[in-house]
C-alpha positions as CSV (number, residue, x, y, z in Angstrom):
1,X,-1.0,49.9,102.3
2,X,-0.4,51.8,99.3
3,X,-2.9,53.0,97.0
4,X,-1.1,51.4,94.0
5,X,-0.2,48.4,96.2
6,X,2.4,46.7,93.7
7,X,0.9,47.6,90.5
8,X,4.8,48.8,90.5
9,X,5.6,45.4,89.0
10,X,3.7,45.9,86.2
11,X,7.2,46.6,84.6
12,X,8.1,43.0,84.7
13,X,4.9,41.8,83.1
14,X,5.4,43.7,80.2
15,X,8.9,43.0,79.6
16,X,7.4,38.9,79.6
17,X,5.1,39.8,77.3
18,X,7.9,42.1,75.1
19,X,10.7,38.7,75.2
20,X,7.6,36.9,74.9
21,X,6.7,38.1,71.6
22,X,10.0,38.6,70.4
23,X,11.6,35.2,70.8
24,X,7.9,33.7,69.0
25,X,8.6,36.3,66.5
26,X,12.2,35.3,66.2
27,X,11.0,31.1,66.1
28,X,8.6,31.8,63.4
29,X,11.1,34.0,61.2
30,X,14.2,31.5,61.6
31,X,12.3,28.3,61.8
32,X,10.9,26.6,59.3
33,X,7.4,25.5,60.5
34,X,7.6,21.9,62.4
35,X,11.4,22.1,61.3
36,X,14.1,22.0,64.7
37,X,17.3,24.0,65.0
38,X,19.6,21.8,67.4
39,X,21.0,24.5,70.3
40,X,22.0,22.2,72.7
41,X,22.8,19.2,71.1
42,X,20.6,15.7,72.6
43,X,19.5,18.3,74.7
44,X,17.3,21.6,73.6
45,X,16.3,22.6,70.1
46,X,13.9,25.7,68.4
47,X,11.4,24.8,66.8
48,X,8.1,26.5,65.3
49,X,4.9,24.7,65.8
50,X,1.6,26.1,67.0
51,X,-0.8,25.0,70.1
52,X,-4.6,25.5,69.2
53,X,-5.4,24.1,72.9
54,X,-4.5,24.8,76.1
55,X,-1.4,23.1,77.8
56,X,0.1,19.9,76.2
57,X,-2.3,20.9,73.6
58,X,-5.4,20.1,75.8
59,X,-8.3,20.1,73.1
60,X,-6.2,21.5,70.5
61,X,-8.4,18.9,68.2
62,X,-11.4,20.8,69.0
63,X,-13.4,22.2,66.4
64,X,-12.3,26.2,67.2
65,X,-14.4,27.2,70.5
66,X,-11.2,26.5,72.4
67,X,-9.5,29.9,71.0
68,X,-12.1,31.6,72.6
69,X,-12.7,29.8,75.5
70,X,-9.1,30.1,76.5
71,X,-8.9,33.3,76.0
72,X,-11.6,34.3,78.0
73,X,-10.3,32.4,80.7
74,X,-6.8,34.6,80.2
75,X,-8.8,37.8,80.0
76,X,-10.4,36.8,83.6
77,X,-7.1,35.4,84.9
78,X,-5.2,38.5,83.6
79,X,-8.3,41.0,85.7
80,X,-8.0,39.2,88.7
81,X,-4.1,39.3,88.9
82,X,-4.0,43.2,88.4
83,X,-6.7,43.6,91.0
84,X,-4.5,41.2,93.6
85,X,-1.1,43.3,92.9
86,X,-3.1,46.5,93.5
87,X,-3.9,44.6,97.0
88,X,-0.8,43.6,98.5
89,X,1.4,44.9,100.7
90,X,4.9,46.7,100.9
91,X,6.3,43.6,102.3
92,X,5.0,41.4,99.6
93,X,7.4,41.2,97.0
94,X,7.9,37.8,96.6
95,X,4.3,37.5,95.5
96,X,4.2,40.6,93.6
97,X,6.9,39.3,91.4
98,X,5.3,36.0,91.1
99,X,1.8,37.3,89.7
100,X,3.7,40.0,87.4
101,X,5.4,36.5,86.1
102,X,2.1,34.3,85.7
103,X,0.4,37.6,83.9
104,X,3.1,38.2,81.4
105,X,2.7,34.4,80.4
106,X,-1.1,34.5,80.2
107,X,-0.9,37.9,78.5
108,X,1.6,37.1,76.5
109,X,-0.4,33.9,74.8
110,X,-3.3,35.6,75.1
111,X,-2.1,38.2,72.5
112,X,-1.2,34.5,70.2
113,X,-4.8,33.2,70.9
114,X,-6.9,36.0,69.7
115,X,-4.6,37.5,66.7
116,X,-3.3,34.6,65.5
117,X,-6.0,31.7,66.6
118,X,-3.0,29.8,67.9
119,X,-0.1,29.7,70.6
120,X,3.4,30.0,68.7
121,X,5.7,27.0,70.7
122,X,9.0,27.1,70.0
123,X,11.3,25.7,72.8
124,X,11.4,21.6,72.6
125,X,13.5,20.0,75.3
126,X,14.6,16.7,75.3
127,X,16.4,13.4,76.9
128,X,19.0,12.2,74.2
129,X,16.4,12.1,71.6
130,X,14.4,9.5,73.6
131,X,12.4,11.7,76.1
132,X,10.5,15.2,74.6
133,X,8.7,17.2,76.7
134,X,5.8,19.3,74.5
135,X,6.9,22.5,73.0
136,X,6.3,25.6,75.1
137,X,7.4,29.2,75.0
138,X,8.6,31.7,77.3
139,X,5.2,32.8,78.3
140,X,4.9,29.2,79.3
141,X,8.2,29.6,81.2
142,X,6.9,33.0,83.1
143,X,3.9,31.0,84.3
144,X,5.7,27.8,85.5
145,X,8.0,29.9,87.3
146,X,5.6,32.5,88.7
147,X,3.8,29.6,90.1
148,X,5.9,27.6,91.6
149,X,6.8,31.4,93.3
150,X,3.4,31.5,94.9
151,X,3.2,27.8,95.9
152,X,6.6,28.5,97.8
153,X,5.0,31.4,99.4
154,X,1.9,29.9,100.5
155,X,3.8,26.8,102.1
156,X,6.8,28.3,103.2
157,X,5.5,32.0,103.4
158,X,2.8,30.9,105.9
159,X,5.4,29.2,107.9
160,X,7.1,32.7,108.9
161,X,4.0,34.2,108.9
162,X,2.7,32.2,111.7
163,X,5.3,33.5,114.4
164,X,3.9,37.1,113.4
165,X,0.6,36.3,115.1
């Protein structure tokens, strides 16, 4: 094993974070706040609106511990993801580039959470009008897709894994 494992991948994490910040940037600048800006019409607008809670703005009514609270958790997340890419192995890739994903996200709100007390959401998909699925951002993306990575590796990764032994 390497001494750096796949600390390598800390390139992709920081470019998350760097979109990350420039597309919320970019929302905030172009958008009015709770206006939309149709991109795909019936389909995906931009928006600017901001997420005091945690996903689907989970206690975002909450008096103001949340901020911290959250971002705490991020911080410990954000630790324990570093020390597991220092860990793995050449041959893990796959899961290298899957915690590099889910630590840009949680970085990237993090940075949200503590300076500006808030998560900037900009992306609001929809159904035709009729079906919305909350505002997110592309943090929010990195995480989804980073995760769904490592549940793919653990159920199919484990698969392969078990002709090794």
């Amino acid at each position: 094993m390497s001494r750096f494992g796949k600390l390598a991948w800390l390139w992709l994490t920081a470019l998350v974070v760097g979109v990350d910040l420039w597309t919320k940037h970019l929302a905030v600048t172009l958008v009015g706040f709770r206006e939309r800006l149709e991109v795909i019409p019936g389909y995906l607008d931009w928006t600017h609106v901001y997420n005091k809670g945690a996903a689907f703005s989970l206690f975002a009514d909450q008096p103001g511990w949340q901020r911290w609270f959250f971002a705490v958790i991020a911080i410990g997340v954000s630790v324990a993801l570093v020390v597991w890419l220092k860990r793995l192995k050449p041959n893990e890739t796959w899961l290298a580039v899957a915690l590099a994903l889910v630590l840009g996200g949680a970085l990237g709100n993090l940075h949200d959470r503590v300076l500006l007390g808030h998560v900037v959401d900009f992306i609001l998909a929809h159904w035709q009008d009729r079906y919305y699925f909350p505002a997110f951002n592309l943090a929010d993306t990195a995480i989804t897709i980073g995760a769904i990575m490592l549940a793919l590796d653990m159920f199919i990764g484990k698969k392969s894994g078990d002709s090794e032994k």
